[in-house]
MOPAC internal coordinates of N, CA, C and O (Angstrom, degrees):
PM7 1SCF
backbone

  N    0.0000 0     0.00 0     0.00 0    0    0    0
  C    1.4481 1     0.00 0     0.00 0    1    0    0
  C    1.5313 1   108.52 1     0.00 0    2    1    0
  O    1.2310 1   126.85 1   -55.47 1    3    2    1
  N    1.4770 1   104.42 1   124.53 1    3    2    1
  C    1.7735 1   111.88 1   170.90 1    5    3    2
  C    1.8219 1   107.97 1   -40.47 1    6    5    3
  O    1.2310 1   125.98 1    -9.84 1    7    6    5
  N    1.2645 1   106.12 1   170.16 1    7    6    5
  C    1.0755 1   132.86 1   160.66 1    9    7    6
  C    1.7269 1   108.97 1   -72.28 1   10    9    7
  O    1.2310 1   119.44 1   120.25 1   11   10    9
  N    1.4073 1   118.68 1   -59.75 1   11   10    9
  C    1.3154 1   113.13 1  -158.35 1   13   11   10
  C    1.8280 1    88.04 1   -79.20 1   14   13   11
  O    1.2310 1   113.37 1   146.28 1   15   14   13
  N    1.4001 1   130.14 1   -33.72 1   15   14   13
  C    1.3116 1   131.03 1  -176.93 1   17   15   14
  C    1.3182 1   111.02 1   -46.36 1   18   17   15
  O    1.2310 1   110.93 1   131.52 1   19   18   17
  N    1.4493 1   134.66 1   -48.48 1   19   18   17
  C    1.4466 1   157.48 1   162.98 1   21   19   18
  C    1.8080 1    98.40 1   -55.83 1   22   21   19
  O    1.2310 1   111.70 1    88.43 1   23   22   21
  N    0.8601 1   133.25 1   -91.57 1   23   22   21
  C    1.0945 1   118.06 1   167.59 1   25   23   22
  C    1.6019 1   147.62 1    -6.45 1   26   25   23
  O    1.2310 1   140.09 1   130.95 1   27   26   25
  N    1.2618 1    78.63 1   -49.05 1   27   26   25
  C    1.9481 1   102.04 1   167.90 1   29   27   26
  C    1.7240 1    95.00 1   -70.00 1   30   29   27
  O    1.2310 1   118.89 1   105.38 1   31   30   29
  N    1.2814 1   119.72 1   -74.62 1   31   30   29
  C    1.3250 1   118.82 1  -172.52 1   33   31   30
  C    1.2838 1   121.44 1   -31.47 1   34   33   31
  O    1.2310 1   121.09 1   132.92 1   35   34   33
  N    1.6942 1   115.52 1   -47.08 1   35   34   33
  C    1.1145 1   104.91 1  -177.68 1   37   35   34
  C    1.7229 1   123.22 1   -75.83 1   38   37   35
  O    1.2310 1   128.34 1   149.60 1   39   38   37
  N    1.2710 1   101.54 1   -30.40 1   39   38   37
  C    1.6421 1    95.30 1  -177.66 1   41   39   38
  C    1.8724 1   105.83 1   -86.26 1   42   41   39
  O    1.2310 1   117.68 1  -178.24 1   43   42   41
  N    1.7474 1   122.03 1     1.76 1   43   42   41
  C    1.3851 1    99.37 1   142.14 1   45   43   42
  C    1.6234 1   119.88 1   -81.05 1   46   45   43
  O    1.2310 1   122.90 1   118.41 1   47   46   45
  N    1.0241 1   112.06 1   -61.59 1   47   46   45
  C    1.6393 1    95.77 1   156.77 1   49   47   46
  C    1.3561 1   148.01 1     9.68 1   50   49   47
  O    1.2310 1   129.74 1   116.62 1   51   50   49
  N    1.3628 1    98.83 1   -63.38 1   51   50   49
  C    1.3602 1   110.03 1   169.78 1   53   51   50
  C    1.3614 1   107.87 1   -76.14 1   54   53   51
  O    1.2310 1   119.92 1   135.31 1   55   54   53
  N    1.7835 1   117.75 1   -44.69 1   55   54   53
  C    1.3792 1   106.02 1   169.10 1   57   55   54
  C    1.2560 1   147.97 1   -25.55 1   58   57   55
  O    1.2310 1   131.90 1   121.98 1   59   58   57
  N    1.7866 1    94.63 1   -58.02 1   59   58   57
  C    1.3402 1   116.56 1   165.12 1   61   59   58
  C    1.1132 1   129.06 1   -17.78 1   62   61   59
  O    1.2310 1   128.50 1   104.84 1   63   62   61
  N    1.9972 1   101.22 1   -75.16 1   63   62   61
  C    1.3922 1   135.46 1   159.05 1   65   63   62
  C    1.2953 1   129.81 1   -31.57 1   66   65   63
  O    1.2310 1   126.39 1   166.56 1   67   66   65
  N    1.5452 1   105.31 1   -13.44 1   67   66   65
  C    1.6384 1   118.37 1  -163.13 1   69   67   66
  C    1.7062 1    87.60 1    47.78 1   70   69   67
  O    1.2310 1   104.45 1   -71.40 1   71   70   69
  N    0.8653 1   146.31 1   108.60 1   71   70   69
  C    1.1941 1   145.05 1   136.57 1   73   71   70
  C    1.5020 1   111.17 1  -117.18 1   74   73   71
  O    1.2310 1   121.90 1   -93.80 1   75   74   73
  N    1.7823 1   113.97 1    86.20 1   75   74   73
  C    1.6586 1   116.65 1   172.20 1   77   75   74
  C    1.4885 1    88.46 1  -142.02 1   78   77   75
  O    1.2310 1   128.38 1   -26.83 1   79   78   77
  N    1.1972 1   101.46 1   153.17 1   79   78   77
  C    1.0732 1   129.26 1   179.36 1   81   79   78
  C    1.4977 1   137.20 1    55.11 1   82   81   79
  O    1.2310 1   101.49 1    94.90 1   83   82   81
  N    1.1212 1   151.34 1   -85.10 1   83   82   81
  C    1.4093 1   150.57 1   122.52 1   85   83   82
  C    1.8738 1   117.99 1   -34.72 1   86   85   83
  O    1.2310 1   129.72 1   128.04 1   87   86   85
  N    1.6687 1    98.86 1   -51.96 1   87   86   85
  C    1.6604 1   108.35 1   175.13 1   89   87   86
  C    1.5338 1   102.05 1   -51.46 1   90   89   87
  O    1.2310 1   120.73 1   -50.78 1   91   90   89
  N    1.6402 1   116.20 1   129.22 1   91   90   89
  C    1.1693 1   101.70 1   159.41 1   93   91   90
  C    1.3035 1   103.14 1  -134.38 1   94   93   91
  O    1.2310 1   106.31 1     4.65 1   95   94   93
  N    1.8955 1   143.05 1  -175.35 1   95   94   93
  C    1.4658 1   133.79 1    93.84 1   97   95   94
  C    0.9032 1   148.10 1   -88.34 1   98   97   95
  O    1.2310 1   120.59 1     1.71 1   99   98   97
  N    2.0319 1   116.47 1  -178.29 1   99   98   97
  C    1.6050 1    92.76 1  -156.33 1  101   99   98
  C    1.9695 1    87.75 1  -106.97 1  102  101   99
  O    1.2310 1   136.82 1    -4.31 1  103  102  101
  N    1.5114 1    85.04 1   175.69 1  103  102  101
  C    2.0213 1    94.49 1   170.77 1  105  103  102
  C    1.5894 1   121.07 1   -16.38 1  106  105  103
  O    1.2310 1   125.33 1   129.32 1  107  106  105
  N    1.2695 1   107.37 1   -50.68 1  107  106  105
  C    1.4738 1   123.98 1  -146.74 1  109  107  106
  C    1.4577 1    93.24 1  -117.94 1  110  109  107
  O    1.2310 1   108.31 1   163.91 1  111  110  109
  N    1.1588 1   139.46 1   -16.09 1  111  110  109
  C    1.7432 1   122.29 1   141.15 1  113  111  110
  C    1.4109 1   111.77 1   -72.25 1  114  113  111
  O    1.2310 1   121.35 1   140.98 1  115  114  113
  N    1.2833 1   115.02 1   -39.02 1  115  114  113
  C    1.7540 1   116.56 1   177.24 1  117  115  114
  C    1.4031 1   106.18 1   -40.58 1  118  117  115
  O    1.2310 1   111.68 1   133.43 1  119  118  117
  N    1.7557 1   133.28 1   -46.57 1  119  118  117
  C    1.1246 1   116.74 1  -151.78 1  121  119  118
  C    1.4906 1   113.00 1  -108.36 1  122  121  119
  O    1.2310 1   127.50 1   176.32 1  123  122  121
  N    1.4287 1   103.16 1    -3.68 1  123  122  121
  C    1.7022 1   115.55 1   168.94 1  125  123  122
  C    1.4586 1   105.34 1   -54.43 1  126  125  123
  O    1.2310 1   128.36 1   -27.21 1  127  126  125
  N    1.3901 1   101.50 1   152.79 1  127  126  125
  C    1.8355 1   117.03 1  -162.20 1  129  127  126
  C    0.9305 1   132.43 1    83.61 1  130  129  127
  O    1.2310 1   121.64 1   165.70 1  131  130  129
  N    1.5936 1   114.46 1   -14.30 1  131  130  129
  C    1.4232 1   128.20 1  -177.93 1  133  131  130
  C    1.2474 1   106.48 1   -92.84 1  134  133  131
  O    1.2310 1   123.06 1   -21.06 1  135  134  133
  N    1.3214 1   111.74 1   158.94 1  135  134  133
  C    1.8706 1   112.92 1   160.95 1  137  135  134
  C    1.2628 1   105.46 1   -62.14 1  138  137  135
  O    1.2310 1   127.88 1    11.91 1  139  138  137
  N    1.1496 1   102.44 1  -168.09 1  139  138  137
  C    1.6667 1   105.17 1  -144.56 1  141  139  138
  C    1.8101 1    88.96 1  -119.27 1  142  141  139
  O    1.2310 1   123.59 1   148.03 1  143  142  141
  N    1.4442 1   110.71 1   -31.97 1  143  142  141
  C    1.4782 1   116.67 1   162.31 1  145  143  142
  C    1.4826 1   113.48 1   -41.66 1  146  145  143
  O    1.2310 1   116.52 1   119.74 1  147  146  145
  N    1.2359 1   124.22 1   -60.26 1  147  146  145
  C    1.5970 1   148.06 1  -161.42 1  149  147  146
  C    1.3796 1    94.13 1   -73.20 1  150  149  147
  O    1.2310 1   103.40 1   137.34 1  151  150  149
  N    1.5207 1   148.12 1   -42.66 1  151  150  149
  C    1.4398 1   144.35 1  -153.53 1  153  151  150
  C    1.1704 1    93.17 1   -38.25 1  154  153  151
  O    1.2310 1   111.22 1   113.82 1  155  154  153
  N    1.7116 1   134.14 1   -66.18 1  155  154  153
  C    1.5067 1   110.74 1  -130.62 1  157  155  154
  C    1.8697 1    98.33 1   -96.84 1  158  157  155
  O    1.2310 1   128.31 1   162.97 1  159  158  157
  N    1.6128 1   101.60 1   -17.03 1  159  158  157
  C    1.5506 1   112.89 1   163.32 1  161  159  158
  C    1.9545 1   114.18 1   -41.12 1  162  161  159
  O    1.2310 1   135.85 1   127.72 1  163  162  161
  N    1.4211 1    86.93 1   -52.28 1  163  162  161
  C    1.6607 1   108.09 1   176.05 1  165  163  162
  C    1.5582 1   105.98 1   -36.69 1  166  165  163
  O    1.2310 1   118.09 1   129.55 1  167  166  165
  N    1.1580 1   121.25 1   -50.45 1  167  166  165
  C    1.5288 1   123.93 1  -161.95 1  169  167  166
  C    1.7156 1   104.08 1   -78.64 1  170  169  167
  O    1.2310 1   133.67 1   140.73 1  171  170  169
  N    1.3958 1    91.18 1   -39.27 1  171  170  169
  C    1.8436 1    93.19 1  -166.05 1  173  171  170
  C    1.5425 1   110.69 1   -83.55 1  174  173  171
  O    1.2310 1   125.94 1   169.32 1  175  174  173
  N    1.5241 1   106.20 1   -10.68 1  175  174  173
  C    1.5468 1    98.71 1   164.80 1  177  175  174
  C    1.6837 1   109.56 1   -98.90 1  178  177  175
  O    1.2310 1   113.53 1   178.02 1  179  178  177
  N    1.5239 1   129.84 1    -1.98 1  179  178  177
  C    1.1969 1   134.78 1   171.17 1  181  179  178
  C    1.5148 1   107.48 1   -73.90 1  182  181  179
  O    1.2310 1   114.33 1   137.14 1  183  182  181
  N    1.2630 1   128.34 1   -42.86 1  183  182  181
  C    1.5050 1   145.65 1   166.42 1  185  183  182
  C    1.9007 1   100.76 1   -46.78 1  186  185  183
  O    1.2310 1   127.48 1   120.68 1  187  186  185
  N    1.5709 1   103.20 1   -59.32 1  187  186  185
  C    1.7488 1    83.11 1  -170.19 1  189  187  186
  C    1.5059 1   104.30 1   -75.61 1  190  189  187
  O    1.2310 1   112.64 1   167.22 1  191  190  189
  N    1.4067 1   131.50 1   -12.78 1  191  190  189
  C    1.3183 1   116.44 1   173.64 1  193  191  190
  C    1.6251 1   100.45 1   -78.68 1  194  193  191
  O    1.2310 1   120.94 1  -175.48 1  195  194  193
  N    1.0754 1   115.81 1     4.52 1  195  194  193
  C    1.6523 1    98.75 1   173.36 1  197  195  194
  C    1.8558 1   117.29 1   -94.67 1  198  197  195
  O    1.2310 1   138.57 1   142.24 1  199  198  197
  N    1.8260 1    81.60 1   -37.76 1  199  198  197
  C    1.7307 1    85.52 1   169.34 1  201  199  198
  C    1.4545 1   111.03 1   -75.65 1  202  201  199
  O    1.2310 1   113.96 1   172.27 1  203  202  201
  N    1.2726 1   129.04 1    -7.73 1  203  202  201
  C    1.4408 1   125.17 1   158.58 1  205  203  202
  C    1.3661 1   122.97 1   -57.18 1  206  205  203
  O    1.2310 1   117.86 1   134.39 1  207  206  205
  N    1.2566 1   121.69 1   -45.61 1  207  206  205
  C    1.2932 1   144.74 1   168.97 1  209  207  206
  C    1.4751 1   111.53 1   116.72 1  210  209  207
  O    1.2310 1   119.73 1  -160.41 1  211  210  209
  N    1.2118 1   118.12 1    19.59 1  211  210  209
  C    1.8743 1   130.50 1  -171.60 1  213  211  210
  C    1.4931 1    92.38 1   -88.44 1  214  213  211
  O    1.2310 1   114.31 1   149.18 1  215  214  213
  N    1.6982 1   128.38 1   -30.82 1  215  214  213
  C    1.4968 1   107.31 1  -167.42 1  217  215  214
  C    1.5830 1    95.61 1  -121.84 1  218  217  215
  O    1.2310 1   129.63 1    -5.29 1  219  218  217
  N    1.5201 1    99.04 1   174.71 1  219  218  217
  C    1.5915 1    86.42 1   168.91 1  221  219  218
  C    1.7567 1    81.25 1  -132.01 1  222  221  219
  O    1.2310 1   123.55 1   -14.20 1  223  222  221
  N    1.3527 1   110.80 1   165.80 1  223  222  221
  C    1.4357 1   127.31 1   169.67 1  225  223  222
  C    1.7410 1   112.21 1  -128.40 1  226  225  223
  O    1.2310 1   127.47 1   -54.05 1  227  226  225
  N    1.6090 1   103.23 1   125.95 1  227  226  225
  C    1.3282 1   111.51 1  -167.27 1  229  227  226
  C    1.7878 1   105.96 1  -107.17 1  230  229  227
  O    1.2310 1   122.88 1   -84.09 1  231  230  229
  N    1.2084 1   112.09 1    95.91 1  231  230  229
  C    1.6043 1    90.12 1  -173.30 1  233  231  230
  C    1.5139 1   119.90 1   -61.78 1  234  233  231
  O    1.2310 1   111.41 1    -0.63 1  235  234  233
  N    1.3433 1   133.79 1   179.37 1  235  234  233
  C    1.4808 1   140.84 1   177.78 1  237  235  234
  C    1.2354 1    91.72 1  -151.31 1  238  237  235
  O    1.2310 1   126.74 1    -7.22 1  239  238  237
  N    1.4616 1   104.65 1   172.78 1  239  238  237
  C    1.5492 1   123.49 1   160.15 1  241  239  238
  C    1.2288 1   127.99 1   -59.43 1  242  241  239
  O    1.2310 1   127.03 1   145.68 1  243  242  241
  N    1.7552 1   104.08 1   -34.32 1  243  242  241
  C    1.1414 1   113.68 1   176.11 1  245  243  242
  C    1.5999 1   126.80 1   -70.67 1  246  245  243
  O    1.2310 1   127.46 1   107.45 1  247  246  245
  N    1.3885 1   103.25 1   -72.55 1  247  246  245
  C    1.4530 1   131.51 1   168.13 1  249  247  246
  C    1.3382 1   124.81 1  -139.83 1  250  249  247
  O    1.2310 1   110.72 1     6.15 1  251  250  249
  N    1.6666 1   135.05 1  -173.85 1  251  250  249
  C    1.3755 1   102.08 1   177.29 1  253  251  250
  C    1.3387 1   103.24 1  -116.37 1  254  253  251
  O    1.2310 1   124.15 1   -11.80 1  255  254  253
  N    0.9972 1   109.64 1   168.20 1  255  254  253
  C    1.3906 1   123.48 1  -175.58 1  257  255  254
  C    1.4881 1   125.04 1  -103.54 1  258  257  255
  O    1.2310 1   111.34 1   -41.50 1  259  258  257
  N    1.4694 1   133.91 1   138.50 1  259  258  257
  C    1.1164 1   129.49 1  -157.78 1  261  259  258
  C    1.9070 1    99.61 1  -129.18 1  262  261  259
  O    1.2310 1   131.72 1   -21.68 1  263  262  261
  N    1.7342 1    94.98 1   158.32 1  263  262  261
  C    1.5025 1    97.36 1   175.56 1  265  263  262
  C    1.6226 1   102.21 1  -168.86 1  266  265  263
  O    1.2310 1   120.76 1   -11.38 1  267  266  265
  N    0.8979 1   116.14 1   168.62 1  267  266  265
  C    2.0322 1   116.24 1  -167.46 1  269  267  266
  C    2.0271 1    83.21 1   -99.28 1  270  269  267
  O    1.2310 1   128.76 1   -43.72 1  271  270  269
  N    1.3216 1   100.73 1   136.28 1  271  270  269
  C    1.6662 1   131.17 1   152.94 1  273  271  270
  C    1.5019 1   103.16 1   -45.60 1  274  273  271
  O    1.2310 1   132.38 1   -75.75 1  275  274  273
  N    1.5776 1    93.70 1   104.25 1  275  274  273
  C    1.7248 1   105.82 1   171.54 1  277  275  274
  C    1.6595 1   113.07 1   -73.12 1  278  277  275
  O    1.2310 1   115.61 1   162.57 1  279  278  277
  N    1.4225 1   125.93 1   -17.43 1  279  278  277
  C    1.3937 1   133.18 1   161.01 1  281  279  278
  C    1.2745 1   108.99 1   -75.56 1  282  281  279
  O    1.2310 1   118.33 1   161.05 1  283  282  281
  N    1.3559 1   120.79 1   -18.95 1  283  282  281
  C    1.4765 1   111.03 1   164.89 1  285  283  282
  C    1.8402 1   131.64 1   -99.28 1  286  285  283
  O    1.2310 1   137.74 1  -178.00 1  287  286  285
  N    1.0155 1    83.23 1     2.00 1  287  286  285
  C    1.3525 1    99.81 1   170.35 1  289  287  286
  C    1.4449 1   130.63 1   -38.85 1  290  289  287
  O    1.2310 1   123.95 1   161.64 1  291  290  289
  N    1.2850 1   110.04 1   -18.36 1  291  290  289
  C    1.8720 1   106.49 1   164.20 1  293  291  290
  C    1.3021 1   115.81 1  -113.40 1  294  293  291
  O    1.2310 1   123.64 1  -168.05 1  295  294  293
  N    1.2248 1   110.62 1    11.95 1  295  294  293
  C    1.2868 1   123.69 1   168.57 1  297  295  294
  C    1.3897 1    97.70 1   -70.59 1  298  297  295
  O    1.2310 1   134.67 1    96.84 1  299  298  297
  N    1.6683 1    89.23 1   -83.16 1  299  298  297
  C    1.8653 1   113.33 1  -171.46 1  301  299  298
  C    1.7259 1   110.92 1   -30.35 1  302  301  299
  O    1.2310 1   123.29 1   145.49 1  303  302  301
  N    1.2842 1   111.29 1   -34.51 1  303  302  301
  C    1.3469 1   102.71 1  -153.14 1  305  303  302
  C    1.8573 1   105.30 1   -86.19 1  306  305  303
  O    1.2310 1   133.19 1   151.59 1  307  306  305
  N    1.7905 1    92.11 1   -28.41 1  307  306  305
  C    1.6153 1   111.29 1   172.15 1  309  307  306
  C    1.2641 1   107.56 1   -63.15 1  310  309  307
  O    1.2310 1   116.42 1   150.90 1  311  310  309
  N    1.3718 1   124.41 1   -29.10 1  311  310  309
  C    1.5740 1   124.39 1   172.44 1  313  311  310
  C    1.9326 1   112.56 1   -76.85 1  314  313  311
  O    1.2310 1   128.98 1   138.29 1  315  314  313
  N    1.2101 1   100.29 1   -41.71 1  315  314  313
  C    1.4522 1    87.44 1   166.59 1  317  315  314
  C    1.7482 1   125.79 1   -93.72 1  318  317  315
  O    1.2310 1   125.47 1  -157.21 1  319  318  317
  N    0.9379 1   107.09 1    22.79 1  319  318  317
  C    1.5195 1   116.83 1   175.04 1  321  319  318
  C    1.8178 1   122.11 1    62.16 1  322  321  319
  O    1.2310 1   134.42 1  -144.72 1  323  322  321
  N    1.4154 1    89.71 1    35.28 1  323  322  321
  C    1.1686 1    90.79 1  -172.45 1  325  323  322
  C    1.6670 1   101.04 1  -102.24 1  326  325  323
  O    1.2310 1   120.10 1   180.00 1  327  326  325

């Protein structure tokens, strides 16, 4: 599986989830669905969609938490063809 293919998945994903704005998930729901090869891939392509500006990352105590850029929002949605 591509890089940008994985990528796509995850920010529909989050879609799914509605995860904008307040909605978020954490690390370790982010990487469920994936093979189990790809998990830690999962994170390091979640990071460049963050320095892209498509995700935002919320740290916690726990783990961090993830959610799609509500200023990016007609981007994201032009990327998933919606």
């Amino acid at each position: 599986m591509r890089d940008e293919e994985i990528k796509l998945r995850i920010i529909r994903k989050l879609h799914i989830r509605g995860c904008w704005g307040t909605h978020h998930t954490s690390e370790s729901n982010l990487q469920k669905g994936f093979p189990s090869h790809l998990r830690g891939r999962i994170l390091e392509l979640a990071e460049e969609l963050r320095k892209e500006g498509l995700l935002v990352k919320h740290p916690t105590h726990h783990e961090a938490q993830w959610n799609l850029n509500w200023d990016k929002k007609g981007e994201i949605e032009k990327m998933l063809g919606i």
